[in-house]
N, C-alpha and C positions, 0 to 999 in steps of 0.2 A: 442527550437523554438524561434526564434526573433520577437519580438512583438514591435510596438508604445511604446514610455515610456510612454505616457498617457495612452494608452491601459493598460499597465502592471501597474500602477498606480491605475486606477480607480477597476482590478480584484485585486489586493493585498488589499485597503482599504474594497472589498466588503467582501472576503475571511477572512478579521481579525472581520467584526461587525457579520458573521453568527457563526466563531468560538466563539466570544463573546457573544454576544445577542440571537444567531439564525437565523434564514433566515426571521422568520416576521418581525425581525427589520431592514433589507435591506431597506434604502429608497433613492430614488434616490437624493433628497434634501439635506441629510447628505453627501453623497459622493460627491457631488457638491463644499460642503463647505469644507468638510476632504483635497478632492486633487485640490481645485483650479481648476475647470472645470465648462464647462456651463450641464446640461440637455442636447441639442445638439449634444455634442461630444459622451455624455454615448450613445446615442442612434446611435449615426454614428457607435460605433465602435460593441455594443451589441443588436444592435434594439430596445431595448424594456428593463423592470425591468427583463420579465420572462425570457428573453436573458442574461442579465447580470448574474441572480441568476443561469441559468443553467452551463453559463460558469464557475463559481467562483465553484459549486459542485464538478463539470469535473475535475477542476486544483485538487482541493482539494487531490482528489484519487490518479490523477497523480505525483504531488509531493510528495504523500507521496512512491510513487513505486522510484521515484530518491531518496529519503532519503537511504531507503534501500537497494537499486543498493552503493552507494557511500560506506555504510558501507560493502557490501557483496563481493564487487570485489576483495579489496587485500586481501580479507581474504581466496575467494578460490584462488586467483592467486598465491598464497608461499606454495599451496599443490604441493606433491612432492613425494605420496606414500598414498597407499590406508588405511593405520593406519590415516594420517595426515588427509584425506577426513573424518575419522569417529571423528576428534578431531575437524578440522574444523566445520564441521557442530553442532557437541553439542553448539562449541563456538556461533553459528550461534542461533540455538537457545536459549540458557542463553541470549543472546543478546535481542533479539526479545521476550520474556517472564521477561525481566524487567519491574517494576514496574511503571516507568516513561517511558514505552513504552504505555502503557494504553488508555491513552488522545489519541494517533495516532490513536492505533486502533477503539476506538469510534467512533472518525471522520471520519474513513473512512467507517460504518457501518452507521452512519446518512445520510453522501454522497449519499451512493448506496442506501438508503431508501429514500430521497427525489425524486430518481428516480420513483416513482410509480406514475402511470398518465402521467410521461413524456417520453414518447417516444425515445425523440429526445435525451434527458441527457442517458436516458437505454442504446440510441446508442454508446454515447459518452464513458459512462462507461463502457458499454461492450467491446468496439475496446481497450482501455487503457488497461484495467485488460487482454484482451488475448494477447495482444501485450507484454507486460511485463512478464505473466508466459511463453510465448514461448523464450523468451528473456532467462528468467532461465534456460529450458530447455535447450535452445542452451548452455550454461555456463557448463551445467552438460554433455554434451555429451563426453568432451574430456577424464572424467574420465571412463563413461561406455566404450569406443574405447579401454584406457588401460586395462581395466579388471577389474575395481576397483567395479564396480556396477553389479548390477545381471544383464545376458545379455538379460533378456528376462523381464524387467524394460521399460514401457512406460514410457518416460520422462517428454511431455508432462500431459500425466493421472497424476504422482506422483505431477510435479508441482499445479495444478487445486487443488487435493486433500490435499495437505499442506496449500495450500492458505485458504481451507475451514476450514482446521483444525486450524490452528492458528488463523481465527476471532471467530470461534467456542470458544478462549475462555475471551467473552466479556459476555459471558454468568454469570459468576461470577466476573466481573469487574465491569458490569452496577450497577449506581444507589450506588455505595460506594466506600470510598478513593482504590485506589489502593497498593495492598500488596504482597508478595511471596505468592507462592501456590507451594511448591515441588514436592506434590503428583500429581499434575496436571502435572507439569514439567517432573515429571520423567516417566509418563505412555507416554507421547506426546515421549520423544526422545527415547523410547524403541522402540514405532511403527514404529517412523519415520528407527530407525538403523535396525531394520525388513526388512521394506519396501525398504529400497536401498542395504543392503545389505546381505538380507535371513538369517541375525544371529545377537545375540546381542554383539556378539564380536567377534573377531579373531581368540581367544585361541582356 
């Protein structure tokens, strides 16, 4: 989406003080000073603080859905064979259950929690998160077409229920450094090799 570079200026400085400070520390006077803008503009371009801070949430979720689109493309697009789709995806996962994946996933767990009272951010977050697992879904159809996936695999449903599964585990993330969890790791891509493909393996 092409944006004003002031626009996209004043959401990156406000997006870097909520990741840093939080969202109480959003002030419109800091940003002012940060990117060399009057008050005026922030408001032409956001209306308002409650406008800037819900847009800056928004972004937040959404970039974090582009980070992982950029990492997941060529990794399904070099499958070639329904073994490769069950090596991709583990790869997919070990990926996504690193430890220095952590911080992302918080952030985007405070994102969609700042949503509560706001309607309008709920909207925003909602359109973004279903637009993106549909996105998945579409990515996974060309393997259920070949045969690789169980044919009777909503793709949709599977994507929605990965997505919960995987913030599902901020549960033991929150509130301590981030570390391996293998037991957690290895129950998650059992289910997940289940779920797409009615077995835990080929043999």
């Amino acid at each position: 989406m092409e944006r004003h570079p002031t626009h996209q200026k004043i959401l990156d400085e406000t997006i870097r003080i909520i990741e840093t400070s939080g969202e109480a520390s959003v002030r419109v006077h800091d940003i002012e000073v940060a990117v060399g803008v009057t008050a005026p503009s922030i408001y032409h371009f956001f209306g308002s603080r409650e406008g800037l801070v819900r847009a800056a949430q928004a972004e937040r979720v959404i970039r974090s859905f582009s980070q992982f689109g950029k990492v997941s493309e060529p990794i399904l697009r070099r499958v070639s064979s329904r073994a490769e789709l069950r090596v991709a995806i583990n790869e997919l996962l070990t990926m996504i259950y690193e430890p220095s994946r952590a911080t992302a996933r918080l952030q985007r767990i405070f994102a969609i929690g700042s949503a509560e009272g706001r309607p309008e951010l709920a909207a925003l977050i909602g359109d973004a998160t279903r637009n993106f697992l549909h996105e998945n879904a579409e990515s996974f159809k060309v393997f259920k077409d070949k045969g690789w996936i169980r044919p009777d695999l909503d793709l949709e449903a599977f994507n929605q229920w990965l997505s919960g599964q995987i913030l599902g585990r901020v549960y033991i993330e929150i509130g301590c450094e981030p570390r391996p969890n293998p037991a957690w790791d290895a129950i998650s891509k059992e289910a997940v090799a289940f779920v797409v493909f009615g077995s835990l393996s080929d043999d």
